[in-house]
C-alpha positions in Angstrom: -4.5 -0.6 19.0 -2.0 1.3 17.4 -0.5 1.1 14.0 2.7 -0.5 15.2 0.7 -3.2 17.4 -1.1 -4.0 14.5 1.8 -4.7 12.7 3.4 -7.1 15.2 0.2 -8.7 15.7 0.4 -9.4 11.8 3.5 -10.3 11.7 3.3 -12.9 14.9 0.1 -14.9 12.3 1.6 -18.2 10.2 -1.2 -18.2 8.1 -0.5 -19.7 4.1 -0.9 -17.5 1.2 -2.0 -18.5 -2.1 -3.1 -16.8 -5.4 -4.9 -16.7 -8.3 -3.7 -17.2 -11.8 -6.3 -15.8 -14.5 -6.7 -14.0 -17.7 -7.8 -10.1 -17.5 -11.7 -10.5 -16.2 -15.0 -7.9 -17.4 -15.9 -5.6 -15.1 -19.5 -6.7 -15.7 -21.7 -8.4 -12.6 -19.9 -11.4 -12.2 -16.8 -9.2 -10.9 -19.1 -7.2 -9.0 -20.5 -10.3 -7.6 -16.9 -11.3 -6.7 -15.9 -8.6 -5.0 -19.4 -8.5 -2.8 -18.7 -12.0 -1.8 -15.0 -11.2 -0.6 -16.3 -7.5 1.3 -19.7 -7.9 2.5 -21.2 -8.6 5.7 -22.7 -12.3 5.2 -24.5 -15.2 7.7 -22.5 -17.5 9.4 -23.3 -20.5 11.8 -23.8 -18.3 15.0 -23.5 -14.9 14.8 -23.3 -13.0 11.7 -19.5 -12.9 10.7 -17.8 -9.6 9.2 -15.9 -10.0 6.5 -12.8 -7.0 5.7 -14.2 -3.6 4.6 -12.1 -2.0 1.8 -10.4 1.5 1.2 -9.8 2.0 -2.7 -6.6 4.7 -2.3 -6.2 6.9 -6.0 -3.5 8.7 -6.2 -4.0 11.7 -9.0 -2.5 14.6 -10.6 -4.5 16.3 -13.9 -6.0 13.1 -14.5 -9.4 14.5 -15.1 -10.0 12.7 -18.7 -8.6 9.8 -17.9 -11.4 9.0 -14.4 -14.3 8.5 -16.0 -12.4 5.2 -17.4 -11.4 4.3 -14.1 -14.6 5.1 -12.5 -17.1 3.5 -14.5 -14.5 -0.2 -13.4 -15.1 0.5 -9.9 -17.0 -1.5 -7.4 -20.3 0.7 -7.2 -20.9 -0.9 -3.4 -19.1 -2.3 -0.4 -15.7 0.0 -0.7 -14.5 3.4 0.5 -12.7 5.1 -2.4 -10.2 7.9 -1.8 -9.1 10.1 -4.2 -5.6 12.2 -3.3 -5.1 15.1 -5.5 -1.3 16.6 -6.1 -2.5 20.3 -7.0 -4.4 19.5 -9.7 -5.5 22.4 -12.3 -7.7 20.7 -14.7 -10.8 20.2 -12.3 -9.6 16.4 -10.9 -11.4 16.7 -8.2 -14.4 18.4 -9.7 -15.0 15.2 -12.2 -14.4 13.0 -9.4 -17.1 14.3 -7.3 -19.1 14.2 -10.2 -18.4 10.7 -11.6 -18.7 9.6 -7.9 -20.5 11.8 -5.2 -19.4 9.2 -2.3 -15.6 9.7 -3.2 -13.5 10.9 -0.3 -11.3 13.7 -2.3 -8.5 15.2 -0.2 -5.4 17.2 -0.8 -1.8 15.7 -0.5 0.6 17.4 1.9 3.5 17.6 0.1 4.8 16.7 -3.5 5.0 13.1 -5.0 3.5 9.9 -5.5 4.6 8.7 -2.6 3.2 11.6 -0.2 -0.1 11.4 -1.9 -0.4 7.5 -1.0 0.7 8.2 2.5 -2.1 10.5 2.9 -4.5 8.2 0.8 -3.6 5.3 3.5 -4.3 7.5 6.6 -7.4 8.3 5.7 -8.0 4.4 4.6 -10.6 2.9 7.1 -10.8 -0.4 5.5 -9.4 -3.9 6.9 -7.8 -4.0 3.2 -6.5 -0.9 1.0 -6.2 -1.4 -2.6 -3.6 1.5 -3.9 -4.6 2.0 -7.9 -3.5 4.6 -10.6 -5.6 7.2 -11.4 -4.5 7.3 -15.4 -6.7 4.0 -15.9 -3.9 1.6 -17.1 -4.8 -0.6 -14.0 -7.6 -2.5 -14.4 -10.3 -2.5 -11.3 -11.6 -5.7 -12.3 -8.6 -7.2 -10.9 -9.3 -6.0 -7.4 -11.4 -9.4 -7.0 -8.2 -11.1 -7.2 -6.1 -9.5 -4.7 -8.9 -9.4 -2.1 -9.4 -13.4 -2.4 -4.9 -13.6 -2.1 -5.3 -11.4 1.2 -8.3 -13.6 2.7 -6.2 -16.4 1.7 -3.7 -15.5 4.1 -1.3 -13.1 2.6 -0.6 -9.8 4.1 0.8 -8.1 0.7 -1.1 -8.6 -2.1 1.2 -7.6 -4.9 0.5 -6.6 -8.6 2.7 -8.9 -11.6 3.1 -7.7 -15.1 5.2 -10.6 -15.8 3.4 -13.8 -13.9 1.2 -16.0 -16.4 -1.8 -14.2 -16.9 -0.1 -10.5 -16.5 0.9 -7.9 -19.2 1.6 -4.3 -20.1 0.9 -2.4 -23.2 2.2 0.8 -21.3 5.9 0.1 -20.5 8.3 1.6 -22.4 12.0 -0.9 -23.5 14.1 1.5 -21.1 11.8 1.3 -18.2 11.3 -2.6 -18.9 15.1 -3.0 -18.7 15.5 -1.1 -15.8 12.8 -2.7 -13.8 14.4 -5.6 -14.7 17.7 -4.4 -13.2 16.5 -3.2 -10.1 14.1 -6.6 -9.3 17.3 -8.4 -10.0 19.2 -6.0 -7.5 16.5 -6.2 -4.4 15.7 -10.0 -5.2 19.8 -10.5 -4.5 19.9 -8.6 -1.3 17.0 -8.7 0.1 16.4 -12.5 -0.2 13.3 -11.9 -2.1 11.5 -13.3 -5.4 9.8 -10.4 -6.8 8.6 -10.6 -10.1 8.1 -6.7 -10.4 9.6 -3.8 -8.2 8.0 -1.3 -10.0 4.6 -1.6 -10.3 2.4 0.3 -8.1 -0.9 -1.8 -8.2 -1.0 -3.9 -4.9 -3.5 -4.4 -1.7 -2.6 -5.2 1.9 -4.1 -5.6 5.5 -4.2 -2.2 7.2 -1.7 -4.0 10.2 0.7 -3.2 7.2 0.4 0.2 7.6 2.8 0.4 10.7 5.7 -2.3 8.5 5.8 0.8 5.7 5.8 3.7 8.2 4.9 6.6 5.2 4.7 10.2 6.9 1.5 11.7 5.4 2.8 15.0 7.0 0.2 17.3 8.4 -1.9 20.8 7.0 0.9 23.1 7.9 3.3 21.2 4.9 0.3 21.9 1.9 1.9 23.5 -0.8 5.4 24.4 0.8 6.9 22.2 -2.7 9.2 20.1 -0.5 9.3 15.9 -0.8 10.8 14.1 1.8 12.5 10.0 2.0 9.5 7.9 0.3 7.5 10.9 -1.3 8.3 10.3 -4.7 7.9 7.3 -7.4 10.6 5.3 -5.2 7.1 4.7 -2.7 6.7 1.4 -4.6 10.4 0.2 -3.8 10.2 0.9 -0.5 6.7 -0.2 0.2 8.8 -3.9 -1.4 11.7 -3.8 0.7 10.0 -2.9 4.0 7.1 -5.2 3.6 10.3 -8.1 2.8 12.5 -7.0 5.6 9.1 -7.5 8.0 9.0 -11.0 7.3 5.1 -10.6 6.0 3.4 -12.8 3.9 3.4 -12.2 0.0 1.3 -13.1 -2.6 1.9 -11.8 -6.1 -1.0 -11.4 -8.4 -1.1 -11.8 -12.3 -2.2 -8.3 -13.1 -2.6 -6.3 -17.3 -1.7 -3.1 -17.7 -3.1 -0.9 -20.4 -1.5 1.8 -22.2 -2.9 5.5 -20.7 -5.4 7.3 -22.5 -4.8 10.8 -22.1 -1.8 13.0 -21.0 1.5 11.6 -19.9 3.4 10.1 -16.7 4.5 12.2 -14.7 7.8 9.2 -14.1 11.1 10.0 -15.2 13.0 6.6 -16.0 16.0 8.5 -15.5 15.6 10.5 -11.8 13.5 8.0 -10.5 15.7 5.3 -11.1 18.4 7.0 -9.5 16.2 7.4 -6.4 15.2 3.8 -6.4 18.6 2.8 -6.5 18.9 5.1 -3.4 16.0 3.4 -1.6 17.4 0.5 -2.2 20.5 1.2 -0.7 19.1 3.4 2.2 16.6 0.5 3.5 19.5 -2.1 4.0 20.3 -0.4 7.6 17.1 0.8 8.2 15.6 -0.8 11.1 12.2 -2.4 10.6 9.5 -1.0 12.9 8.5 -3.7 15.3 10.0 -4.5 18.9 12.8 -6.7 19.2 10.4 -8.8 21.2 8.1 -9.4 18.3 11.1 -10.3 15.6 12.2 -12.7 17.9 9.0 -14.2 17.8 8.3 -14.0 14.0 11.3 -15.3 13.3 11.6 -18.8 14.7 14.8 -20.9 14.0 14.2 -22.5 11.0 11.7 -20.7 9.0 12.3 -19.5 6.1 13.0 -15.6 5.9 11.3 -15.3 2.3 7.8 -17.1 2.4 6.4 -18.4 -0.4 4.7 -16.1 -3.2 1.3 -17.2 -4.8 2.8 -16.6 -8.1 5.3 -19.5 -7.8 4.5 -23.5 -6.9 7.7 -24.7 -5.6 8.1 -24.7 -1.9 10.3 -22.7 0.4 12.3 -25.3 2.6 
């Protein structure tokens, strides 16, 4: 099945999403214990039932002090974790592979956040990819709670700051007002009720894969310096706005993030905001990538064309 087919199948399911509320969680063995329960094989009457496998997709560039943070919060079992390297020069990869022998550590094909998630997702085999910062200001002990919103029926598990239970000690006032801004701006024409554009810690079904369409390129562009539509910190925007457009099921989850230990973001409030503001432009006419065949059938007369986010209680009429 390809990755387009899996999409429409997705898209054709009506199943109801809800998620959790909760304070920041331990990573101890009760969130280990969580996560087993929501990714491991387990009896069932009959045959044994499989539950989703799941793909842990890191992004990273000279991030080398800041793994072993982020490493030691990691599920130690039932995940594939892939780490994406942007030309690192301070040994990245090197401390991954030591931290973590098992990690899959590949090279990104071009520049940008955005290229390195694209080539993070295609080499994703799990039912459900988690996509996580490699500077440890998202928490792993979270990933519990958007694995039980995807089993619960949403197809986009998405990361709050700002939902009860959320937080940030990392965001500066300039990029809190602009995330503001630009939420405001897709929430108005995209029909949507985003809580946070601009945070980049979410999960979704692999069927997903074919709504965002992100072209991991190929071995030939390594190193050539270019970025293409998508490759940069606008990924998260776009990832938004086509997932909405699709119709997909949405769940936002509360989610903390901590201020970065060592070195600095490689965002620039400025540039990036500017090419946000772009994406959201840009993705207005873009056509979503399904058959006319399948909108027509997710899209019955009468449904509502935002459904209804974990993170809120009202209903959608």
């Amino acid at each position: 099945m390809t990755l387009n087919s899996e999409a429409g199948a997705l898209m054709r399911k009506r199943a109801t999403s809800r998620g959790g509320r909760g304070r920041r969680e331990d990573s101890g063995l009760a969130n280990q214990a969580l996560l087993d329960e929501s990714v491991q094989t387990q009896n069932a009457v009959g045959p044994q039932a499989l539950q989703p496998s799941l793909s842990i997709v890191i992004p990273a560039k000279n991030e080398a002090r800041n793994l072993p943070r982020l490493f030691a919060r990691l599920p130690k079992e039932n995940c594939e974790v892939i780490l994406v390297d942007g030309a690192s020069t301070d040994g990245t990869v090197s401390e991954a592979l030591r931290l973590r022998p098992d990690v899959m550590a590949i090279v990104q094909t071009r520049k940008g956040k955005g290229n390195a998630l694209a080539c993070g997702f295609a080499a994703a085999s799990g039912s459900f990819i988690v996509m996580i910062d490699a500077d440890g200001s998202n928490d792993p002990a979270e990933i519990p709670r958007f694995v039980s919103a995807l089993k619960a029926g949403a197809d986009f598990a998405k990361g709050s700051r700002f939902l009860a239970g959320g937080g940030s000690q990392d965001i500066s006032f300039v990029r809190r007002v602009g995330n503001f801004w630009l939420n405001k701006i897709v929430n108005l024409l995209y029909g949507t009720r985003y809580t946070d554009l601009c945070y980049g810690y979410n999960a979704f079904r692999r069927e997903c894969l074919g709504v965002m369409a992100l072209d991991p390129g190929d071995s030939e562009d390594v190193n050539d310096g270019t970025m293409q539509w998508g490759d940069g910190f606008e990924v998260e925007t776009l990832i938004n706005v086509r997932i909405a457009k699709a119709n997909l099921r949405v769940a936002e989850v509360p989610s903390f993030e901590a201020a970065r230990h060592f070195g600095s973001s490689n965002l620039n409030a400025f540039s990036d905001g500017i090419r946000v503001l772009r994406t959201i432009h840009a993705e207005r006419n873009r056509r979503v990538h399904q058959t006319s065949a399948e909108t027509a059938e997710i899209q019955p007369e009468g449904r509502a064309p935002w459904p209804l986010l974990s993170g809120l209680d009202e209903e959608v009429s």
